[in-house]
C-alpha positions in Angstrom: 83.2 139.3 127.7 84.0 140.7 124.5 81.9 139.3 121.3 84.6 138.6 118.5 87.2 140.4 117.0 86.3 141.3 113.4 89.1 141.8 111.0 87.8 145.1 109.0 90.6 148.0 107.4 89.9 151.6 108.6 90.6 154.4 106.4 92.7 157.3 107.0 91.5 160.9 104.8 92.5 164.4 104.5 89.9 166.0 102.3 91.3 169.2 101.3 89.0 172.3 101.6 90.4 173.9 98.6 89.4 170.6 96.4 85.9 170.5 98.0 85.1 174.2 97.1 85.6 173.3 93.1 83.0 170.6 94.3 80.4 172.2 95.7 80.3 176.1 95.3 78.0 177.5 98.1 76.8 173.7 98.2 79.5 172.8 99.9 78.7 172.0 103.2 75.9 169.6 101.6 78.1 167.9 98.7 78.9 164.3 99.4 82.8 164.5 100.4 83.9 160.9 97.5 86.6 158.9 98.1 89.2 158.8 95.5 88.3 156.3 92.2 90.8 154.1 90.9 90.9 154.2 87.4 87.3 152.7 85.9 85.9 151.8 82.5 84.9 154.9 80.8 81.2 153.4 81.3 81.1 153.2 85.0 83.4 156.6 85.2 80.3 158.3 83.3 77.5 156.1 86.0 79.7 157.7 88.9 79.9 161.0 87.9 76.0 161.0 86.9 74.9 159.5 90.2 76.9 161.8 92.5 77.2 165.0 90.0 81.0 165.4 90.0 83.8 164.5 87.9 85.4 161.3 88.2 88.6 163.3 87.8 88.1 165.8 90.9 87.4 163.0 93.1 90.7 161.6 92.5 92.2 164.9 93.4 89.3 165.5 96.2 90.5 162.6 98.7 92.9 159.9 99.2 92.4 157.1 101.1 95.2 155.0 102.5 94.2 151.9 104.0 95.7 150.1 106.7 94.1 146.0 108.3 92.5 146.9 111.6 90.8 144.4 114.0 87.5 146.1 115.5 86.2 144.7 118.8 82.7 144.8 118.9 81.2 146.0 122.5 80.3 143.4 124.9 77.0 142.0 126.7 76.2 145.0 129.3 74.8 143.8 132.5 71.4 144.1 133.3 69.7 142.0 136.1 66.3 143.2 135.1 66.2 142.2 131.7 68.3 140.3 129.4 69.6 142.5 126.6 71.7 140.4 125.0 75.3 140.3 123.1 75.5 143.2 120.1 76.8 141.5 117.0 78.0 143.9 114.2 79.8 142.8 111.4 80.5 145.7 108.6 80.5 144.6 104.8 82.6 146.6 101.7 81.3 146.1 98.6 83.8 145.3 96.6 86.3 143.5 99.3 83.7 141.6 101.6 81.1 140.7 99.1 80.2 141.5 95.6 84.1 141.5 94.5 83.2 140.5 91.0 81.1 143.9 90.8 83.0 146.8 89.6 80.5 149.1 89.6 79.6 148.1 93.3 83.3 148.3 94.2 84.0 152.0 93.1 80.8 153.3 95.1 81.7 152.2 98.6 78.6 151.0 100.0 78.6 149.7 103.2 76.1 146.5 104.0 75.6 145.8 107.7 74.6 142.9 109.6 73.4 143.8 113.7 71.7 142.2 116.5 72.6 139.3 118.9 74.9 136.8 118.7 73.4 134.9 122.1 70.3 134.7 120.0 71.9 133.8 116.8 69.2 137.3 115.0 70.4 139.9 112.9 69.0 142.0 110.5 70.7 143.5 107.5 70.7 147.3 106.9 70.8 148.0 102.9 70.9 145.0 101.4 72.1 145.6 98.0 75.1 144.4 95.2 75.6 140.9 96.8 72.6 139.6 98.4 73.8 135.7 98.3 77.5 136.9 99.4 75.7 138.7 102.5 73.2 135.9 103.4 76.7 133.6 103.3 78.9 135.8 105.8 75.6 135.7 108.1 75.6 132.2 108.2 79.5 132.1 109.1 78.8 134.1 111.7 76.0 131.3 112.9 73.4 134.2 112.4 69.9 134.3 110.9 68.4 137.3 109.1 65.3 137.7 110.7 65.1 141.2 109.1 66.0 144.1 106.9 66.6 147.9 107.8 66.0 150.4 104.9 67.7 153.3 105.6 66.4 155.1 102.3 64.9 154.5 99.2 68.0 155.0 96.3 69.3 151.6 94.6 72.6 151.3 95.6 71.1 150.8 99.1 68.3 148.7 98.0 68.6 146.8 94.7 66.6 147.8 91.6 68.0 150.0 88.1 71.3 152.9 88.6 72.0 154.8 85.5 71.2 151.1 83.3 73.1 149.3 85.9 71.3 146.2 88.1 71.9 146.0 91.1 70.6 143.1 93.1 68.7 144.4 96.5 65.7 143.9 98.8 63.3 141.7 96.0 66.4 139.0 96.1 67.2 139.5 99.9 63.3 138.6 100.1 63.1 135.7 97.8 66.2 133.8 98.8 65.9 135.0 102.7 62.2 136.0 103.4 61.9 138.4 106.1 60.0 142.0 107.1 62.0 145.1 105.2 61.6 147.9 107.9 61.1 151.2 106.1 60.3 154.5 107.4 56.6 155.7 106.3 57.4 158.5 104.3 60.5 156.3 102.6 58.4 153.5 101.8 56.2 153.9 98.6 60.0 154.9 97.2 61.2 151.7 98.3 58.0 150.0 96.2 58.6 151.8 93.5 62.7 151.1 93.2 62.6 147.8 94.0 59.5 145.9 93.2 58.2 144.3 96.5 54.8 144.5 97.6 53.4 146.1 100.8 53.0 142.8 102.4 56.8 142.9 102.3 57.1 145.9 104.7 56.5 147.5 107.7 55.7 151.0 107.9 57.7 153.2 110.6 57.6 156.5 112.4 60.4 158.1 113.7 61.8 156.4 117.0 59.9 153.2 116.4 61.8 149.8 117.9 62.9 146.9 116.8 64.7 143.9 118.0 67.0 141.0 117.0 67.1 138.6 119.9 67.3 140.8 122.9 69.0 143.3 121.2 66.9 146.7 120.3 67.7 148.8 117.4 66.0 152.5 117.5 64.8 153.7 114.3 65.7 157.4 114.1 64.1 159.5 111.5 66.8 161.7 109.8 65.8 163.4 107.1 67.8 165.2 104.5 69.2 163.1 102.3 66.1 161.8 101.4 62.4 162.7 102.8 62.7 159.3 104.9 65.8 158.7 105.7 66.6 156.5 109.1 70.2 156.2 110.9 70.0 153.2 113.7 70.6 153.0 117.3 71.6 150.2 118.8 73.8 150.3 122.1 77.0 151.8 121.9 76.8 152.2 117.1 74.8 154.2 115.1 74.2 153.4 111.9 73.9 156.7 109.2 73.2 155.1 106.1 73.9 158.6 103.8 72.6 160.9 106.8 76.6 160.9 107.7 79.5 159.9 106.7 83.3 160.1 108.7 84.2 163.0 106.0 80.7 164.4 104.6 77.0 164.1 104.6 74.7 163.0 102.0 74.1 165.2 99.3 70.8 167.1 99.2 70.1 168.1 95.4 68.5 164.6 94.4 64.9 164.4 93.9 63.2 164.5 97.9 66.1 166.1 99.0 66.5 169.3 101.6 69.0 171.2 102.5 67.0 172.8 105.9 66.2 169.4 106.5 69.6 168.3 106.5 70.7 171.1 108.5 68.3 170.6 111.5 69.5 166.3 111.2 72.4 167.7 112.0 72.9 170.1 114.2 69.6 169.4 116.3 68.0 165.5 115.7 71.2 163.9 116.1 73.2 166.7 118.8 71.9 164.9 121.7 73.6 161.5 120.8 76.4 161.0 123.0 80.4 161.2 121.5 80.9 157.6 122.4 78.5 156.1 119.9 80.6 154.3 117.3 79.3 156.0 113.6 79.1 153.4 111.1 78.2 155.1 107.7 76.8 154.3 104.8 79.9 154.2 102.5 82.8 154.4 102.7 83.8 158.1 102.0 86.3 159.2 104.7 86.7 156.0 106.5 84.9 152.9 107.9 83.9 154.0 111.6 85.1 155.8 113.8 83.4 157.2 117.6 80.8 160.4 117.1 82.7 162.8 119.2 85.5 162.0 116.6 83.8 163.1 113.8 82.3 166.1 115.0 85.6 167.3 115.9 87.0 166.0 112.3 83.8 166.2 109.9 84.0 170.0 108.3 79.9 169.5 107.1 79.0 168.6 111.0 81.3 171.0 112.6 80.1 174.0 110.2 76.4 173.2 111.5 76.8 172.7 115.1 78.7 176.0 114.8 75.7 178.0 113.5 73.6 176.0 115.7 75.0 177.4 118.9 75.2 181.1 117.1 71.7 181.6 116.7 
């Protein structure tokens, strides 16, 4: 019994080496791999540029993205005769196209808002509730879910709310007074989180690394990932992970912003997440390379994770 088909569009990317290299230098297997801009207001070309450290220009000529209306199926309630587990509801969010589409800033970065947990139960949470926080609460509800909770997978403000380069961007503090609800952070993530986007300690739970939560009967696995930023979390639930900027179809997140390592993004890589089986579907946190695609996939396909596991098995 499959949950609901969810009409979604699934990107298509070559991302040519050549173009990468006048990225990143000998950062390249750690540069974010950006989607190609459409044509901006000189203000948000110089926010972009700024908040990723490349030219607006060299994205264009980095990566094109054709897109194409796809239907995804989301997997379906697995039987269990000891325990209920319950139906796994995922419903992917664009900025830009599924909420926030009077935001131009939030349309030309990509970020990805998800809602996950169990449509039996009628529970979700939302992972990075940012740009559209009344647009996001609405698609819940016409879904007939209820956001019992949010998942932080790091602290930066296009994932959470708060000030980008003089921009505001809504986030976590509105998610929390129009929808109150726990924001699950990871521990080393959290005073970041504070700091960014104004909610108190009371607001939060504190994590370690492989911590669970659930929505209904479905559990969601809190994996520690670090990298991108000292706390960073990707999220397991059945048969998706969640990468928020651990991993995208087409990149990783970049390490040379404050908190960031590139050892630690290397070991993420080739060693925290290697044991993860190929038929996970990767949901990432934007939209750079594509929308989803299965693991296996994108280790074939990702240059970034391929270069890793590479040296991983040559040592």
């Amino acid at each position: 019994m499959h949950l609901a088909v969810l009409t979604q569009r699934r990107s298509h990317t070559g991302v040519a080496g050549a173009a990468l290299g006048r990225v990143g230098g000998p950062a390249l297997a750690l540069a974010l791999a950006l989607p190609r801009v459409a044509s901006t207001a000189p203000e948000l070309e110089h926010a972009i540029e700024r908040a990723h450290g490349i030219e607006v220009q060299t994205v264009r000529t980095a990566a094109r993205m054709t897109w194409r209306s796809r239907s995804v199926i989301c997997p379906a309630r697995v039987g269990d005769k000891q325990r209920p587990v319950g139906t796994l509801y995922i419903r992917q969010l664009l900025v830009g196209r599924d909420i926030g589409r009077a935001n131009p800033a939030g349309k030309q970065m990509q970020n990805f808002v998800y809602l996950v947990g169990d449509k039996d139960a009628g529970a979700c949470f939302v992972v990075d509730p940012a740009w559209d926080v009344a647009g996001i609460v609405e698609r819940a509800g016409e879904d007939g879910m209820k956001i019992t909770g949010a998942l932080v997978t790091h602290y930066h403000p296009d994932h959470v709310g708060g000030s980008l380069f003089g921009l505001s961007v809504e986030g976590l503090a509105d998610l929390v007074a129009k929808n109150p609800c726990k924001v699950h952070v990871h521990k080393l993530e959290a005073d970041g989180v504070k700091r960014v986007t104004g909610i108190s300690e009371e607001d939060m739970v504190r994590h370690e690394g492989n911590d669970k939560v659930s929505a209904g009967e479905v559990e969601v696995e809190l994996l520690h990932t670090p990298g991108h930023t000292p706390g960073s979390q990707c999220f397991r639930l059945k048969s998706a992970l969640v990468s928020g900027d651990t991993l995208f179809l087409q990149g990783c997140g970049r390490v040379d912003l404050p908190g960031g390592s590139a050892e630690e993004m290397e070991r993420t890589l080739s060693q925290r997440l290697s044991k993860l089986p190929d038929d996970l579907t990767l949901y990432p946190g934007h939209a750079y390379g594509g929308e989803h695609a299965p693991l296996g996939e994108v280790r074939r396909t990702n240059p970034f994770l391929s270069s890793f596991q590479k040296r991983s098995r040559a040592r």
